[in-house]
C-alpha positions as CSV (number, residue, x, y, z in Angstrom):
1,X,0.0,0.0,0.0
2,X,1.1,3.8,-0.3
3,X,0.1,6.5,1.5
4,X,-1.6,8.1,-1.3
5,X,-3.3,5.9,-2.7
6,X,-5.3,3.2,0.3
7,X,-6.2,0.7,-2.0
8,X,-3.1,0.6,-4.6
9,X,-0.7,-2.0,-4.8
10,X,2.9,-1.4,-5.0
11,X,4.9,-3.2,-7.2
12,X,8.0,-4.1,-6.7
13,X,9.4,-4.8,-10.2
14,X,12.6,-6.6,-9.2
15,X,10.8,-9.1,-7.2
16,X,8.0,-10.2,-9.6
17,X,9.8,-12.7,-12.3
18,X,8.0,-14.8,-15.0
19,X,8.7,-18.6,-15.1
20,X,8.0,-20.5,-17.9
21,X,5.3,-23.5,-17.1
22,X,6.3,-26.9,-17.2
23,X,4.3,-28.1,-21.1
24,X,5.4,-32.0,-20.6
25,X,2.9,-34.9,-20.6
26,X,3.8,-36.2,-17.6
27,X,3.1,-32.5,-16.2
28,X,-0.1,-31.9,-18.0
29,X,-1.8,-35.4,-16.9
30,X,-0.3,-34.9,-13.2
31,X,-2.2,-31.1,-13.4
32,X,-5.5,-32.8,-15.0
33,X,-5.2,-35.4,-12.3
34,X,-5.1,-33.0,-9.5
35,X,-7.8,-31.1,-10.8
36,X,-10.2,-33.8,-11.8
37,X,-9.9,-34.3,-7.8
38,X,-11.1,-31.1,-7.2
39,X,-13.8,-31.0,-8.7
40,X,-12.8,-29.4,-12.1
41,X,-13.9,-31.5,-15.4
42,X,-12.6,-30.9,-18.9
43,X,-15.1,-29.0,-20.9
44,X,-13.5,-29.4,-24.2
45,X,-16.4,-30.4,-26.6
46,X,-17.1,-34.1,-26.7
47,X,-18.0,-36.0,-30.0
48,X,-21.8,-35.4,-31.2
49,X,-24.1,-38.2,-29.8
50,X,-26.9,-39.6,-31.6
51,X,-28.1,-39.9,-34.8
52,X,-25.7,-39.6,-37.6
53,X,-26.9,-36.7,-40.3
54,X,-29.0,-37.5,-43.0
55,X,-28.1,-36.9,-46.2
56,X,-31.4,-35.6,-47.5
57,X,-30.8,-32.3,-45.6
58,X,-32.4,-30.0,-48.6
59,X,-35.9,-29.0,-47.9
60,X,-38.8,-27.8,-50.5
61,X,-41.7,-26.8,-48.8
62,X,-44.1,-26.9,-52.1
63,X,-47.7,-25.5,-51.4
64,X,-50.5,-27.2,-53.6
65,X,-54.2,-27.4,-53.8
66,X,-56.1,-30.0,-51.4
67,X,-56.2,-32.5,-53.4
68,X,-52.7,-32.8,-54.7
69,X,-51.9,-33.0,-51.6
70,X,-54.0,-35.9,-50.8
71,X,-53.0,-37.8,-53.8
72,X,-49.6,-37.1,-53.1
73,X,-50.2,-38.2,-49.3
74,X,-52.0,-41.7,-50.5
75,X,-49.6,-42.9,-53.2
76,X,-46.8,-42.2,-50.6
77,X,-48.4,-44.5,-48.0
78,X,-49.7,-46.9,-50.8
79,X,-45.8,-47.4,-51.6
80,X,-44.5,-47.2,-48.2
81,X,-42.0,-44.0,-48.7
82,X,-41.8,-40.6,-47.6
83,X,-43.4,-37.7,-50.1
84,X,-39.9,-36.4,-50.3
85,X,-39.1,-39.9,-52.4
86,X,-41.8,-39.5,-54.5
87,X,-40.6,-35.4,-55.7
88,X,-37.3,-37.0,-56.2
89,X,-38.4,-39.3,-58.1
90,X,-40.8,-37.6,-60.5
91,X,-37.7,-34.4,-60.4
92,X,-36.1,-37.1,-62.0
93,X,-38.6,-38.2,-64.7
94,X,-38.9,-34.3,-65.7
95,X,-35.2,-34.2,-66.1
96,X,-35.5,-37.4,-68.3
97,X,-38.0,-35.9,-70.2
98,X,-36.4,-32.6,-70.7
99,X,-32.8,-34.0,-72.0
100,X,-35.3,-36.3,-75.0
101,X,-36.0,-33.0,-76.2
């Protein structure tokens, strides 16, 4: 402390000294060790759990009339896919169809 200053901290700069830390494995997993025991975990992020990613990840949100939809709806369940299949497929048929031309 000074006098003029109450709260102020004198530093002495011949007394503070900076070390260089200690970067060995053995040093690092004795620190990790010691802090693991206090209490302190590693929050590094951890692999992603769960599902892996589809890869039908593009989405078309198509708006039709009623009963497109419901046609759409029924031939999907006759056949046992999703709707998504069946706009693949007839994106497909189209692009057929366009390179005949």
């Amino acid at each position: 402390m000074t006098q003029d200053d109450p709260f102020g901290i004198a530093l002495n700069t011949g007394k503070l000294k900076s070390r260089p830390k200690d970067a060995s494995p053995k040093a690092e997993a004795q620190s990790d060790a010691v802090a693991e025991k206090h209490g302190f975990v590693d929050r590094a992020p951890r692999k992603k759990r769960g599902r892996k990613p589809s890869p039908r990840t593009g989405q078309v949100h198509a708006k039709v009339m009623p009963e497109v939809s419901k046609e759409i709806a029924r031939e999907a369940r006759m056949r046992g896919v999703q709707q998504g299949v069946l706009i693949e497929e007839a994106w497909a048929l189209y692009k057929a169809d366009k390179e005949l031309d």
